[in-house]
N, C-alpha and C positions, 0 to 999 in steps of 0.2 A: 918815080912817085907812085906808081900803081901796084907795087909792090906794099909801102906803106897803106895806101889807102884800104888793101886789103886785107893787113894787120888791122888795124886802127877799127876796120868792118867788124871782123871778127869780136874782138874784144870788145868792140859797143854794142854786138847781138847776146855775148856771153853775161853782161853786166845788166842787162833787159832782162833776159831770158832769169839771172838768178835775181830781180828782184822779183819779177813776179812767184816764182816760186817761193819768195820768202813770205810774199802778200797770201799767198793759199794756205801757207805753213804756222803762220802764227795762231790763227785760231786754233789750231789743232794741237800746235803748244801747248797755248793755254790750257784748254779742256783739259791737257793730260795731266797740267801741274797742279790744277780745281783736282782730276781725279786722286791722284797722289795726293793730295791733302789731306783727302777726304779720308782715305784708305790709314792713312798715319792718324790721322785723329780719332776716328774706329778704334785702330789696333789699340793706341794708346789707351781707350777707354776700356777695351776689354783686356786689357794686362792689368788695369789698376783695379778692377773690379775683381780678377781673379784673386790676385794676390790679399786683398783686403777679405775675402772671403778664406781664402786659405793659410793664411801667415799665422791665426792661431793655433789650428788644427798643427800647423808644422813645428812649430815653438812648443805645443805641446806633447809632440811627438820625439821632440829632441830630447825634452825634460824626462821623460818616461825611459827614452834608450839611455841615459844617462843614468837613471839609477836603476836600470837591469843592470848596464856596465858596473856600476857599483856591488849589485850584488852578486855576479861572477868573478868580480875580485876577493870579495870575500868569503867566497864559498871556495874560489879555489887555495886563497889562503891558507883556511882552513883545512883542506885537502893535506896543504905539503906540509902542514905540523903535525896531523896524525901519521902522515908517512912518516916524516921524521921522530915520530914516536916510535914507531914499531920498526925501527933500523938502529932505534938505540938498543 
């Protein structure tokens, strides 16, 4: 029996010993999960404020290289029928 009893010890100091560590540990949880919230709800604010500030300037930056692209299409176009002119 003294063998058990000094299992049975053990395990009833280890089951003490981790609640109290959970009692020290949760506030400190907490805090972190307030902190993390806080941090995400920040970032969130400052991604939608960038984006609403920049999504025209970018839509209109698209619109613009879009019809450069258009116009190096058609200049280069034009390019390979005057080649093809002076190869006839």
């Amino acid at each position: 029996m003294g063998f058990m009893d000094t299992v049975k010890g053990w395990f009833g100091k280890a089951k003490e010993q981790t609640s109290d560590l959970t009692e020290k540990a949760a506030p400190m949880a907490e805090k972190a999960k307030e902190t993390a919230e806080g941090a995400y709800e920040k970032t969130k604010d400052v991604a939608g404020d960038t984006y609403e500030k920049t999504k025209d300037f970018v839509k209109g930056e698209g619109k613009e290289a879009a019809e450069k692209v258009e116009e190096v299409k058609d200049t280069a176009a034009e390019a390979v029928e005057q080649a093809d002119d002076k190869t006839e």
